[in-house]
MIDO-354615 format. One record per residue: x, y, z of N, C-alpha, C, O, CB in turn; residue number from 1. Coordinates in steps of 0.02 Angstrom, whole numbers. Atoms other than C-alpha are relative to their C-alpha. Glycine has a CB too. Example, Ala and Ser with C-alpha at 12.3 -4.5 7.8 and 13.67 -1.06 7.14 Angstrom:
// MIDO-354615
<n_u=45&n_v=-59&n_w=0&ca_u=615&ca_v=-225&ca_w=390&c_u=45&c_v=60&c_w=0&o_u=97&o_v=59&o_w=33&cb_u=-50&cb_v=1&cb_w=62&nr=1>
<n_u=-42&n_v=-59&n_w=-3&ca_u=684&ca_v=-53&ca_w=357&c_u=-39&c_v=55&c_w=37&o_u=-14&o_v=110&o_w=45&cb_u=20&cb_v=23&cb_w=-71&nr=2>
This chain:
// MIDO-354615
<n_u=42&n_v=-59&n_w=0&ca_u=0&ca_v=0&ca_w=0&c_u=44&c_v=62&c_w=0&o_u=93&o_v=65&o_w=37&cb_u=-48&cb_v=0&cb_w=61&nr=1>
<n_u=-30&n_v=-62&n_w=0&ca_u=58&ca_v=172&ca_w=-41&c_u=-7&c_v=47&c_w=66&o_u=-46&o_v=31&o_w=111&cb_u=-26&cb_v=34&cb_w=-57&nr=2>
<n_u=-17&n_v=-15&n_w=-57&ca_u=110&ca_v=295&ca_w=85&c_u=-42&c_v=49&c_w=4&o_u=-43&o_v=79&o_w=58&cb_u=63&cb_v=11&cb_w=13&nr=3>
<n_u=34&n_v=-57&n_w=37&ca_u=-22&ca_v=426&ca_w=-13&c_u=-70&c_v=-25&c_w=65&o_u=-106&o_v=21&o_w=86&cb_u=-13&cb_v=-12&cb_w=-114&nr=4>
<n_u=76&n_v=11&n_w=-23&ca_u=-180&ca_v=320&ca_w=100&c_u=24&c_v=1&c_w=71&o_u=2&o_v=-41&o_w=110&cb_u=-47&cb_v=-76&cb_w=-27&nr=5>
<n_u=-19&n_v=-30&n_w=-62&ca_u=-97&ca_v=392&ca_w=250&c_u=-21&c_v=63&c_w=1&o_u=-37&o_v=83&o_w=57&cb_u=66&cb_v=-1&cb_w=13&nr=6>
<n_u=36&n_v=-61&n_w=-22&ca_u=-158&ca_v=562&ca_w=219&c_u=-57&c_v=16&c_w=-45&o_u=-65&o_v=-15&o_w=-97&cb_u=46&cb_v=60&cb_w=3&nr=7>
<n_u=58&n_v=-36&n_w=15&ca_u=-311&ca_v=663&ca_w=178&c_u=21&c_v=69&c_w=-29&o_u=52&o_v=107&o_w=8&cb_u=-44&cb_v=6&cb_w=63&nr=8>
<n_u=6&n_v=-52&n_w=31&ca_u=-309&ca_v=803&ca_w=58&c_u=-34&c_v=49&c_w=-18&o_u=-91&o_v=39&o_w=-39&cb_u=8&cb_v=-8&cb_w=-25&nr=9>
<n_u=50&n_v=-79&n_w=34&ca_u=-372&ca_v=985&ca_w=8&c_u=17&c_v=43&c_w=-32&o_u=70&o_v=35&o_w=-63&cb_u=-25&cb_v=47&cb_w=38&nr=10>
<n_u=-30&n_v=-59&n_w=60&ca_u=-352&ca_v=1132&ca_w=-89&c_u=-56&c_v=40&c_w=24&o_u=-112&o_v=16&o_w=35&cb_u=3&cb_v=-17&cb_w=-99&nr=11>
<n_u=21&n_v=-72&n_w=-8&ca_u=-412&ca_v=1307&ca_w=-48&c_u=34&c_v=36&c_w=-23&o_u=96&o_v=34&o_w=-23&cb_u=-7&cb_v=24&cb_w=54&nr=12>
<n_u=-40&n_v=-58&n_w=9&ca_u=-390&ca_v=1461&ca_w=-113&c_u=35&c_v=54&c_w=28&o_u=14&o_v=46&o_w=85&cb_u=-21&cb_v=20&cb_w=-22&nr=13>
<n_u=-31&n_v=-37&n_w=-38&ca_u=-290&ca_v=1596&ca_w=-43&c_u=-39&c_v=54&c_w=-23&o_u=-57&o_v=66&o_w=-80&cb_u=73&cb_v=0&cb_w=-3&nr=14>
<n_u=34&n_v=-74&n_w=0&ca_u=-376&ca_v=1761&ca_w=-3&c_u=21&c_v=24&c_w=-67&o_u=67&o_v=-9&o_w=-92&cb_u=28&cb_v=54&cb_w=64&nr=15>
<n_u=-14&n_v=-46&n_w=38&ca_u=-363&ca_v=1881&ca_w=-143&c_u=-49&c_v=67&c_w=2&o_u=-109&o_v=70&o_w=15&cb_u=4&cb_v=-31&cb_w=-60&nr=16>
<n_u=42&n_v=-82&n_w=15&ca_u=-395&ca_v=2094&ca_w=-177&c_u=-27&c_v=-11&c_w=-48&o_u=-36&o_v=-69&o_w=-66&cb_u=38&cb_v=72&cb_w=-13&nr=17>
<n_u=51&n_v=0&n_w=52&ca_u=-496&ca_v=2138&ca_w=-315&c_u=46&c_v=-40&c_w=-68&o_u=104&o_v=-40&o_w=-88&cb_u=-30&cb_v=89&cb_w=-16&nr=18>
<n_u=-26&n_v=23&n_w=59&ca_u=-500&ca_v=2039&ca_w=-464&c_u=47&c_v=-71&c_w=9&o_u=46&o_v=-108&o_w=-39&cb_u=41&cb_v=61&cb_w=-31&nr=19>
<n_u=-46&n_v=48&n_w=-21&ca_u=-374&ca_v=1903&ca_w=-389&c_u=64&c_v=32&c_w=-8&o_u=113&o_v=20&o_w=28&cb_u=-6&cb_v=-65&cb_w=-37&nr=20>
<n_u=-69&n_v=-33&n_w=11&ca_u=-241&ca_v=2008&ca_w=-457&c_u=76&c_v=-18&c_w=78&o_u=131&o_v=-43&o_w=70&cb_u=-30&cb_v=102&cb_w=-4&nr=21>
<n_u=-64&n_v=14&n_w=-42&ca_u=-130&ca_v=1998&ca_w=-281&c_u=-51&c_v=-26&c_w=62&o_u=-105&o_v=-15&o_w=88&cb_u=61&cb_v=78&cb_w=18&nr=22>
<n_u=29&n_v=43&n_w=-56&ca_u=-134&ca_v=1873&ca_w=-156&c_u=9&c_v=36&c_w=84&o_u=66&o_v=53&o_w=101&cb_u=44&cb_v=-77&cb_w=-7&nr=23>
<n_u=-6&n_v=-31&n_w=-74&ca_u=-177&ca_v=1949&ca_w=52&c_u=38&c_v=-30&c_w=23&o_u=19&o_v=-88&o_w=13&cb_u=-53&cb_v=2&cb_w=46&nr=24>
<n_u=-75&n_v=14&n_w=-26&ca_u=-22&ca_v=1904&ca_w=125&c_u=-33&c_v=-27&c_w=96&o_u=-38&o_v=-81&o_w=125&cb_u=68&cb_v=100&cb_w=-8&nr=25>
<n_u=38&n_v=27&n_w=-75&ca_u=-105&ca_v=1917&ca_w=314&c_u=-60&c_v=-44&c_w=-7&o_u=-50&o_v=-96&o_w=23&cb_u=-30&cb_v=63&cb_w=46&nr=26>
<n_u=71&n_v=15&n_w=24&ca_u=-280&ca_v=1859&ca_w=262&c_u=18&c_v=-85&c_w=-21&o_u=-26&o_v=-126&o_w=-8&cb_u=-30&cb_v=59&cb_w=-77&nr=27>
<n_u=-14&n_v=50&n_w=33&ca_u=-182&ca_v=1699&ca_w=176&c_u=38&c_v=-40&c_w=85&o_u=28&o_v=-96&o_w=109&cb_u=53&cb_v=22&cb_w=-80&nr=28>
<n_u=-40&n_v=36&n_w=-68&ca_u=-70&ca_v=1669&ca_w=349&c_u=-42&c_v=-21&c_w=48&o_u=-37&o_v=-79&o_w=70&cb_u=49&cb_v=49&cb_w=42&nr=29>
<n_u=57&n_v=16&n_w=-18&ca_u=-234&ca_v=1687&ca_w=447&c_u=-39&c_v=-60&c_w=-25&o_u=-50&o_v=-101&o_w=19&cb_u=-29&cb_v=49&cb_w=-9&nr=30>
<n_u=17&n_v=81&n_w=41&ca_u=-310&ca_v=1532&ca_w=326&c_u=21&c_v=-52&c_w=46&o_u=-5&o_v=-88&o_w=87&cb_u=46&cb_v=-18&cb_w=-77&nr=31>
<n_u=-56&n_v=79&n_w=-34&ca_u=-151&ca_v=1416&ca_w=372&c_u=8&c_v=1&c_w=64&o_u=7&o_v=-55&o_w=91&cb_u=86&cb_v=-5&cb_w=-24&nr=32>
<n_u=25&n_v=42&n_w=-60&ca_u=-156&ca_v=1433&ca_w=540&c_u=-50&c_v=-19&c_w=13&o_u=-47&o_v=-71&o_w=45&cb_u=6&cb_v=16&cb_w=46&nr=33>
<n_u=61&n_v=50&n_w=-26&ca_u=-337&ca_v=1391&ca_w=566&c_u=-4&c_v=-47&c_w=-19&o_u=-22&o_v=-91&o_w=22&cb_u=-57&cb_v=12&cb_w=-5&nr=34>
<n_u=-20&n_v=71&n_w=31&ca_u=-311&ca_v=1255&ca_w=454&c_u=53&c_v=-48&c_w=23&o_u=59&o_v=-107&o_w=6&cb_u=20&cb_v=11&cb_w=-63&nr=35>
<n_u=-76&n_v=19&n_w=-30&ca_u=-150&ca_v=1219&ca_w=543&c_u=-25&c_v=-35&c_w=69&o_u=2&o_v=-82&o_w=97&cb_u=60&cb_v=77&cb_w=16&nr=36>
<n_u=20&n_v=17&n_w=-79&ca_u=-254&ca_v=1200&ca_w=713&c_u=-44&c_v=-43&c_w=-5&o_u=-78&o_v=-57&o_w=44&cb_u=-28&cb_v=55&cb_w=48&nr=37>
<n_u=68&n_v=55&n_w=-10&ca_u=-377&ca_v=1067&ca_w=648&c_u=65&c_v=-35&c_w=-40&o_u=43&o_v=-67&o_w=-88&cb_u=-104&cb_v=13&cb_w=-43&nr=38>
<n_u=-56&n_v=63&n_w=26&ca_u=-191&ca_v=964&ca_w=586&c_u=8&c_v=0&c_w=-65&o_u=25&o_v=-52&o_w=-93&cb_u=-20&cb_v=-76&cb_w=15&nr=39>
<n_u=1&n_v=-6&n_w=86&ca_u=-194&ca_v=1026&ca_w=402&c_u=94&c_v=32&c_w=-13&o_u=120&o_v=79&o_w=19&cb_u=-84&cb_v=79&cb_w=-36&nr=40>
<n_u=-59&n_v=-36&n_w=13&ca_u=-18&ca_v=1062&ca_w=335&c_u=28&c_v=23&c_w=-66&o_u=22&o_v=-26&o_w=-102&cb_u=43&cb_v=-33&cb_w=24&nr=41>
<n_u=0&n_v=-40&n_w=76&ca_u=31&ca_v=1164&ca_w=165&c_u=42&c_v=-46&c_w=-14&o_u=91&o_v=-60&o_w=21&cb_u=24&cb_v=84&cb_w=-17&nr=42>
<n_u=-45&n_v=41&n_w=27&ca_u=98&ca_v=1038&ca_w=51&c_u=42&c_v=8&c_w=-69&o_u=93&o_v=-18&o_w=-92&cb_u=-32&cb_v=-51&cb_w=-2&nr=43>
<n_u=-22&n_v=-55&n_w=71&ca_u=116&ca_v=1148&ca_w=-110&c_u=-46&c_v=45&c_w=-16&o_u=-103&o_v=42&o_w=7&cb_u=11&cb_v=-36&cb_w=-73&nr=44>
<n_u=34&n_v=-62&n_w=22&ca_u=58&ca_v=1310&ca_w=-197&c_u=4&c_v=-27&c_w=-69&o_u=47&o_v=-61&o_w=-98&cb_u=36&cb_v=79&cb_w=17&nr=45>
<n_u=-25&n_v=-22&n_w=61&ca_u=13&ca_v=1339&ca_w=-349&c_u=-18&c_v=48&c_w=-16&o_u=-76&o_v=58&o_w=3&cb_u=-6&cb_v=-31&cb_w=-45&nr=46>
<n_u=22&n_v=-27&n_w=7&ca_u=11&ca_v=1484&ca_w=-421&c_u=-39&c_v=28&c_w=-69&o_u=-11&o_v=1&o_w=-116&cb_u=28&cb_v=15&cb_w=29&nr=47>
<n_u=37&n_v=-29&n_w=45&ca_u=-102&ca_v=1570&ca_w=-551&c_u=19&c_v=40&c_w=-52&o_u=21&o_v=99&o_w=-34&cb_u=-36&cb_v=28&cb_w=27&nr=48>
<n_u=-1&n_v=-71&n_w=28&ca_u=-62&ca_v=1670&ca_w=-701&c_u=-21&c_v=63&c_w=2&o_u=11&o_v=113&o_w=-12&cb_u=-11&cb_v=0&cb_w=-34&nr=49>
<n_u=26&n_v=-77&n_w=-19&ca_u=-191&ca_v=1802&ca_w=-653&c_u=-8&c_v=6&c_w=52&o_u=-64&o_v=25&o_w=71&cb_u=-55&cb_v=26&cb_w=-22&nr=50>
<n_u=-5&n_v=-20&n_w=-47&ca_u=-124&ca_v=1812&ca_w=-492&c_u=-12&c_v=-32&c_w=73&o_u=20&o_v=-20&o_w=125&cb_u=-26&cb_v=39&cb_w=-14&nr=51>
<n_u=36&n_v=48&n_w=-65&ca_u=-231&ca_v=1683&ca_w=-367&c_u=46&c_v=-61&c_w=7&o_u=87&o_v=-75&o_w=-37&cb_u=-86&cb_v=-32&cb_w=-17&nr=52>
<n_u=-42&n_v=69&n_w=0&ca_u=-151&ca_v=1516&ca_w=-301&c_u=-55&c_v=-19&c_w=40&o_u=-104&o_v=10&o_w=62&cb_u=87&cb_v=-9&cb_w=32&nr=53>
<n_u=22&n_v=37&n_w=-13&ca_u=-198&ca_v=1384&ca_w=-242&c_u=35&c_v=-46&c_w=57&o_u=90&o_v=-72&o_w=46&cb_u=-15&cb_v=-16&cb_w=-49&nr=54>
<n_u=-47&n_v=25&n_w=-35&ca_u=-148&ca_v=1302&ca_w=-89&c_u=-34&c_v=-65&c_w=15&o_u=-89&o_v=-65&o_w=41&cb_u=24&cb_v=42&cb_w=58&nr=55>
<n_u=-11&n_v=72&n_w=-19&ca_u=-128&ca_v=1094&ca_w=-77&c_u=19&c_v=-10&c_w=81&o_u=68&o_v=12&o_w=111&cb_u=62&cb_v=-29&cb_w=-48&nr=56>
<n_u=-13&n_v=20&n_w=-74&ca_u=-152&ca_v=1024&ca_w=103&c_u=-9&c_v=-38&c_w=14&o_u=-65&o_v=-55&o_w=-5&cb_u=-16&cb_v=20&cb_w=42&nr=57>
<n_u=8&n_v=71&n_w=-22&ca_u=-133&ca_v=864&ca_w=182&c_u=2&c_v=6&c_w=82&o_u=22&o_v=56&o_w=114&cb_u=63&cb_v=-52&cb_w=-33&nr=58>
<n_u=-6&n_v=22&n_w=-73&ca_u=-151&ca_v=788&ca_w=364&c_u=-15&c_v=-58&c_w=13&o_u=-73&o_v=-68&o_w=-6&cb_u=-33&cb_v=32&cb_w=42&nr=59>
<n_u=-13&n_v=50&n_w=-19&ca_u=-124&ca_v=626&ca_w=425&c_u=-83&c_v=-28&c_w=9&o_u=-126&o_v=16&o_w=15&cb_u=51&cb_v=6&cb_w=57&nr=60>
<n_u=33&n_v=19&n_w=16&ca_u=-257&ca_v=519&ca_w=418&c_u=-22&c_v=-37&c_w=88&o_u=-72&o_v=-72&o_w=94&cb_u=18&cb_v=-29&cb_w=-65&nr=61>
């Protein structure tokens, strides 16, 4: 068995100002820790050509 059915996965977006254009920097840190306090941990970004990302999160299962 792979080591992948050990965790649980998500994806949310990261805050953005108008348009998505630029990502809230506090607003985005605010996210990951509340997400951080129910055992979620950032596992990659991605980001957007017009500006938004996307943040990949896992936690142990």
């Amino acid at each position: 068995m792979s080591g992948e059915a050990d965790y649980e996965y998500k994806v949310v977006n990261a805050p953005t100002s108008l348009l998505w254009f630029r990502i809230k920097r506090d607003a985005t840190e605010r996210l990951l820790n509340d997400l951080a306090a129910d055992g979620w941990k950032l596992d990659e970004v991605v980001v957007n050509w017009w500006g938004g990302a996307e943040l990949f999160l896992r936690r142990s299962r």
